[in-house]
C-alpha positions in Angstrom: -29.7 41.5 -43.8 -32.3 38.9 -43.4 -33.0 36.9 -40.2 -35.8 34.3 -39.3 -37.7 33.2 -36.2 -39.2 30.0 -36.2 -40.6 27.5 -34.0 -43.2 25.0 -33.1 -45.4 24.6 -29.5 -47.5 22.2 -28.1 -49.7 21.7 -25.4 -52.9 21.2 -23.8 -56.3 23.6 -22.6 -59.3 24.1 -21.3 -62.3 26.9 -22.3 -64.9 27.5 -20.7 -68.2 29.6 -22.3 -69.1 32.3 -20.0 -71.9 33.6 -22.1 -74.0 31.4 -24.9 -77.2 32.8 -26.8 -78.5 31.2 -29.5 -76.3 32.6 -32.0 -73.4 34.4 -30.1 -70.8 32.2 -27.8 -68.1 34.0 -25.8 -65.3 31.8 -24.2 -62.1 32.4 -21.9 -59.8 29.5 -22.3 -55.9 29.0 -21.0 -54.0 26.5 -22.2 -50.3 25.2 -20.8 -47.5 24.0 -23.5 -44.1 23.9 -24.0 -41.9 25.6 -27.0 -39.2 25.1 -29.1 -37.8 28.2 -30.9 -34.7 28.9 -33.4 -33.6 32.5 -34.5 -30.7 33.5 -36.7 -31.7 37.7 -35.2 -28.7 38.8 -34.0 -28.6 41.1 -30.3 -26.3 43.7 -31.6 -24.5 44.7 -34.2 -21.1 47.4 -34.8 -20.0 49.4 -37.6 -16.6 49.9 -37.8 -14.5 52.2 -40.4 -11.2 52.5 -42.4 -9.6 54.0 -39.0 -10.0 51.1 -37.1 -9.9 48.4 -40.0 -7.7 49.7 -42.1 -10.2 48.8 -44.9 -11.3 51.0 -47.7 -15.1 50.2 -47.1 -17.4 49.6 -43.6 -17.4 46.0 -41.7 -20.3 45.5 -39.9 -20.1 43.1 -36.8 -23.1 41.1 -35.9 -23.0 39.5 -32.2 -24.7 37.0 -30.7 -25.0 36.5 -26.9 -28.3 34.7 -26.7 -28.7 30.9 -27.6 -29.7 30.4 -31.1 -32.1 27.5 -30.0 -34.0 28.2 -27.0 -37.2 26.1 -25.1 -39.7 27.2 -23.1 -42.6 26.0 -20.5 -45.6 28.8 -21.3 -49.0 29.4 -20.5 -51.4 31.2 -22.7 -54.9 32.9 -21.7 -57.5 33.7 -24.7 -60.9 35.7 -24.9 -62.9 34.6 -28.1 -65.8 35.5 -29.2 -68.1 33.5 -32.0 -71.3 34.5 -33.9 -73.5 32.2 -36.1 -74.0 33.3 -39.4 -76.0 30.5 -40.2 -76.2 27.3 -38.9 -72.8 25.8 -40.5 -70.9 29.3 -40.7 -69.4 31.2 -38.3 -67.3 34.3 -37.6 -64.8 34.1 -34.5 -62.7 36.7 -33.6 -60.0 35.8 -30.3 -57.3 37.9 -28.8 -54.6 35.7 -26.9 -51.5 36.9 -24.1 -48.7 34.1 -23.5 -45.2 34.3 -21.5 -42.6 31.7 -21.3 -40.0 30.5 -19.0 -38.1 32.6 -21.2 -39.3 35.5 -20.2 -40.9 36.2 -23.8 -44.8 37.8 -24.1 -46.6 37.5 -27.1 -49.8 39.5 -27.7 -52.4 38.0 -30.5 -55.4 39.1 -31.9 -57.2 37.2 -35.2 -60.6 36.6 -36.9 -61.7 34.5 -39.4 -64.4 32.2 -40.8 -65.2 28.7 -40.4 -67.4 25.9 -42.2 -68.7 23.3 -40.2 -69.5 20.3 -42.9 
C-alpha cells in the first residue's frame, strides 16, 4: 500500500540577527503563511476473514474520516545559524517548529551550502 502527502505553503517573515561576528551570523526569524495540503493516507484500516466475508482470502478495509484536502493558517519560528567559509561560501544550518490551524506540528532541522555569485 502506497499513500502520498503533498502540498504547497506560502507566506511572509521576518528575522532578525541576534548575534553577527565577522564570519559567524545567528538569526531567529518567524514567518506567518497559509497551507494547502492533499493526502491519499488513510486513518484506519480493518482486516476481515473468510468468517465474516465468506471469501477464501483476507479483505482489507481502508477508512477515511478526515478530508482528503485540508487548509491551514500556520506560523513557523526558526533558529539558524551561518558561518563564512570564504567570502562567497557559506555553511547554514537552521532548525524550524510550525503548527497549523489544523492542529498539525512539524519539527525541521537542515544544513547545507550556498554560493553567493
Amino acid at each position: 500500500m502506497r499513500y502520498t502527502t503533498a502540498g504547497v505553503q506560502v507566506g511572509y517573515g521576518i528575522r532578525h540577527s541576534v548575534l553577527q561576528l565577522k564570519r559567524h551570523d545567528t538569526e531567529i526569524g518567524i514567518n506567518s503563511f497559509v497551507k494547502y495540503q492533499t493526502s491519499s493516507l488513510y486513518d484506519s484500516s480493518n482486516t476481515l476473514f473468510a468468517p465474516i466475508t465468506v471469501l477464501p482470502f483476507p479483505v482489507v478495509v481502508f477508512e477515511h474520516f478526515e478530508p482528503a484536502r485540508t487548509y491551514a493558517v500556520a506560523l513557523k519560528l526558526m533558529l539558524s545559524h551561518r558561518f563564512k567559509l570564504t567570502p562567497t561560501v557559506n555553511i547554514k544550518a537552521f532548525g524550524d517548529f510550525q503548527i497549523n490551524t489544523n492542529g498539525d506540528t512539524i519539527r525541521g532541522y537542515c544544513s547545507g551550502i550556498s554560493k553567493i555569485w
